[in-house]
C-alpha positions in Angstrom: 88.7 70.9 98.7 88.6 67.3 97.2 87.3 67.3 93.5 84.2 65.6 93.4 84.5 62.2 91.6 88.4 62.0 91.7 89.5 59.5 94.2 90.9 60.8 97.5 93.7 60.8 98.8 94.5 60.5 102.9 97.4 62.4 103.7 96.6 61.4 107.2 96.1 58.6 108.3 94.7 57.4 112.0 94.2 53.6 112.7 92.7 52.4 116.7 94.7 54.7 118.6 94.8 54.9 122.4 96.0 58.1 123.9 96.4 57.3 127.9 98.0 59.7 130.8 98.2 57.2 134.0 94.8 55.7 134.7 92.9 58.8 132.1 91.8 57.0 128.7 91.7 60.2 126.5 91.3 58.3 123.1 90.5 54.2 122.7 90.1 53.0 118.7 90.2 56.1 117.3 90.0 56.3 113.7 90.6 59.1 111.2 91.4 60.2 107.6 92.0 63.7 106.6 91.9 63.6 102.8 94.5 65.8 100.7 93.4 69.5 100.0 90.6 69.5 102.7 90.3 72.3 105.8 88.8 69.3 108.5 88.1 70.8 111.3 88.4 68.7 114.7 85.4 69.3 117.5 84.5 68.1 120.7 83.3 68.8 123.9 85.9 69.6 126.9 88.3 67.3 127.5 87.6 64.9 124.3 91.3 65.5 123.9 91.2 67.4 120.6 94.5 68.8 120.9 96.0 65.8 122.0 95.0 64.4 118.7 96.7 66.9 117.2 99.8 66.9 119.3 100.0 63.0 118.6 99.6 63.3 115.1 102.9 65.6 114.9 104.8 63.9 117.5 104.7 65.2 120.3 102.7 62.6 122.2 103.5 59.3 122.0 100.3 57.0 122.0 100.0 54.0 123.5 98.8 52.6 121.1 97.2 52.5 117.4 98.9 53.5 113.8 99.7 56.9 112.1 100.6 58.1 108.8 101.3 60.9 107.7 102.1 61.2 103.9 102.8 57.8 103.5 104.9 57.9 106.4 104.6 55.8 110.3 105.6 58.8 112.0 104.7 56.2 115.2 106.8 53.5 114.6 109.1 54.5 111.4 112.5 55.2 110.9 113.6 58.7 112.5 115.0 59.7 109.2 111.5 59.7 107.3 110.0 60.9 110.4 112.7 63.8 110.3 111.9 64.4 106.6 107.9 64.2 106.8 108.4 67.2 109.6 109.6 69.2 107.4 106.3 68.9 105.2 104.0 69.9 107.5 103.6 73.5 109.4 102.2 74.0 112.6 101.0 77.0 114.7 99.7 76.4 118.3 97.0 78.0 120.1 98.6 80.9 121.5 101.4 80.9 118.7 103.9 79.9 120.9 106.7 82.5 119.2 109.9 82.7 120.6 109.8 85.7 122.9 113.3 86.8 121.9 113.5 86.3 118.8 112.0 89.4 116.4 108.8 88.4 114.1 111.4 87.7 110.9 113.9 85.4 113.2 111.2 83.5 114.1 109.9 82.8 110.9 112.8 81.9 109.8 113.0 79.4 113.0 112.7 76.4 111.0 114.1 77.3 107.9 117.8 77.6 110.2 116.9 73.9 111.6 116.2 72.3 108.1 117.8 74.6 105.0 121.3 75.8 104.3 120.3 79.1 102.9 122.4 82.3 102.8 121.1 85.3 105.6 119.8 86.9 102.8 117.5 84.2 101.0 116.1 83.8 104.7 115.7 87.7 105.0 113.8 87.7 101.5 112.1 84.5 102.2 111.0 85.5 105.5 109.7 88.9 104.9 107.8 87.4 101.9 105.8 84.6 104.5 104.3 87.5 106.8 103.1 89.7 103.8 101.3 86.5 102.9 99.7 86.7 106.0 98.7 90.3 105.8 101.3 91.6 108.0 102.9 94.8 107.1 106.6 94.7 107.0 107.1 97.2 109.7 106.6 93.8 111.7 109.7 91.9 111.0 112.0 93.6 113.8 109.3 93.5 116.3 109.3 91.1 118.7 105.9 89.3 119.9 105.3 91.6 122.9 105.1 94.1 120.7 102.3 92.6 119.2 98.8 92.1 119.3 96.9 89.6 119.8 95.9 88.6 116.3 99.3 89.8 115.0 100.9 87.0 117.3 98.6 84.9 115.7 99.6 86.0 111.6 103.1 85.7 112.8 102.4 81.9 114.3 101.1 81.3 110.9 103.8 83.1 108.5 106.2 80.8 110.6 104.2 77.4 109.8 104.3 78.3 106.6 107.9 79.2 106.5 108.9 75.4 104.5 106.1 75.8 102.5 104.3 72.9 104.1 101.7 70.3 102.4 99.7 70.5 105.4 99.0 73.3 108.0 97.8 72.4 111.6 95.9 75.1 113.7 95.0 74.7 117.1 92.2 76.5 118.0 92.8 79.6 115.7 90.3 81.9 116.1 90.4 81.6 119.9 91.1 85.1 121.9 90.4 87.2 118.7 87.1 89.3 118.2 85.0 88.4 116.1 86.0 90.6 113.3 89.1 89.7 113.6 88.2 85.6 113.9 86.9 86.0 110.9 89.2 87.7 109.1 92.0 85.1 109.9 88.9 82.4 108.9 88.9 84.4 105.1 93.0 84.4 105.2 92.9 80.3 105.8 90.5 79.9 103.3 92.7 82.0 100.6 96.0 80.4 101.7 94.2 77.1 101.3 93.0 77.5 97.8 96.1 79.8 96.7 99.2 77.1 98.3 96.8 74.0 97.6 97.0 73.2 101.6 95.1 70.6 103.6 94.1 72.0 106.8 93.5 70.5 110.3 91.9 72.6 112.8 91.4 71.9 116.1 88.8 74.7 117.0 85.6 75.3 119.1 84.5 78.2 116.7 81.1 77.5 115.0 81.9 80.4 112.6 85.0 78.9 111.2 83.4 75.6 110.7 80.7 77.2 108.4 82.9 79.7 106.9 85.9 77.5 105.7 85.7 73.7 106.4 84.7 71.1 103.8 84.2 68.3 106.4 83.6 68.1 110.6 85.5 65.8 112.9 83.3 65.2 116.2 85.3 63.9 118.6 83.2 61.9 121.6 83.0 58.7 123.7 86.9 58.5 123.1 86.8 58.4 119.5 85.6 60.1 115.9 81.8 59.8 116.8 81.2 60.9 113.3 82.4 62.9 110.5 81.1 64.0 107.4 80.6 67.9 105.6 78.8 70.0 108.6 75.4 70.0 106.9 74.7 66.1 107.6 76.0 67.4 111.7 71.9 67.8 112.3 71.1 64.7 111.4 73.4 62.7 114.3 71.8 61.9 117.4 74.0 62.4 120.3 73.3 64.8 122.9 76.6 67.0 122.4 76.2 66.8 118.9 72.2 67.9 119.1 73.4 71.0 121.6 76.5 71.9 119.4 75.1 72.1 115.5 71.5 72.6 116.5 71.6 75.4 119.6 71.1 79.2 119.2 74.8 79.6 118.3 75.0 77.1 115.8 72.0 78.7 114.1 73.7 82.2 114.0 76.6 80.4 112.8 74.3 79.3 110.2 73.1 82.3 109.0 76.4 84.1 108.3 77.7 81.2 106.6 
């Protein structure tokens, strides 16, 4: 988390942008910053286009229209060399990991570290096996492949892999979904080390009230096309907006409350 009194720094950076499938306005003058060394986790109601936001922010959605940065660099508009270079600064692990289902646990960690490293077989094999014990998988798991695995094991193993460049900043969409809730917050505790431990700044796209109490310095609500408001998840009660009201207010949020 941001040091209070030291001036922040936004390692993303989100100016009016305008996502738009055919006649569907998802986003229109969005603005965002996500400050260096933060967990932000990104809310909303159904179809607010969270995910979007995060699969524009790394490419893979082309808005159209509005400004990103992303450590300095237009990953929009700017030169696909930088853009090329800025990917390999950033880790990423999708909602239902999206491993390659032929590849064993180890390969695909060591996914990206083929596309963007010349190492030797067995830097990768060391390198690789030393991601998933950081993600509290046992090494038994490196030959499996994901259909061997559970469902939070999948998860880990999404994880190890977004980690394998040893990324500035992790993306997570929708984390904790499909896990128990032991389990959800066991993966919330093993953010919140990795965060602290690697110095990461985290965005999470996530619905999970538990994970926003447990590990997130600052809330994201996305509405009405745009950030509606963000700020640490304490000031959340004070906003009145209807989904806002029902989401940090209801029964759920007050259980959330509690644990945290």
């Amino acid at each position: 988390m941001p040091q209070p009194g030291v001036e922040r720094e936004a390692v993303i950076r989100v100016r009016g942008l305008r996502n738009q499938f055919g006649a569907q306005v998802v986003h229109d003058g969005l603005d965002l910053d996500v400050w260096r060394g933060e967990v932000l986790g990104v809310v909303g109601g159904s179809g607010t286009g969270k995910s979007v936001l995060l699969r524009t922010i790394i490419g893979l959605n082309k808005p159209a229209a509005g400004e990103i940065e992303v450590l300095g660099v237009d990953v929009v508009n700017g030169a696909a060399e930088e853009r090329h270079k800025v990917e390999q600064r950033w880790g990423v692990a999708f909602q239902d990991g999206a491993l390659f289902s032929s590849l064993s646990v180890l390969q695909n960690v060591q996914a990206p570290m083929r596309e963007h490293l010349d190492l030797s077989q067995s830097l990768m094999d060391a390198l690789g096996a030393l991601k998933i014990s950081l993600v509290g998988l046992p090494q038994n798991s490196c030959p499996k492949f994901p259909s061997e695995l559970s469902g939070g094991m999948r998860k880990r193993a999404a994880l190890a892999r977004a980690l394998a460049l040893d990324p500035e900043i992790v993306f997570l969409d929708e984390p904790t979904a499909g896990l128990d809730p032991i389990g959800a917050a066991a993966y919330d505790e093993l953010i919140g080390a990795l965060q602290r431990a690697l110095g990461l700044t985290v965005f999470m796209v996530t619905h999970d009230l538990d994970s926003l109490y447990a590990i997130c310095d600052r809330v994201a609500v996305l509405a009405e096309k745009r950030v509606l408001v963000e700020g640490p998840i304490e000031q959340m009660t004070e906003v009145d907006h209807p989904w806002v009201r029902e989401y940090f207010m209801g029964p759920r949020a007050r259980a959330a409350q509690q644990k945290g």
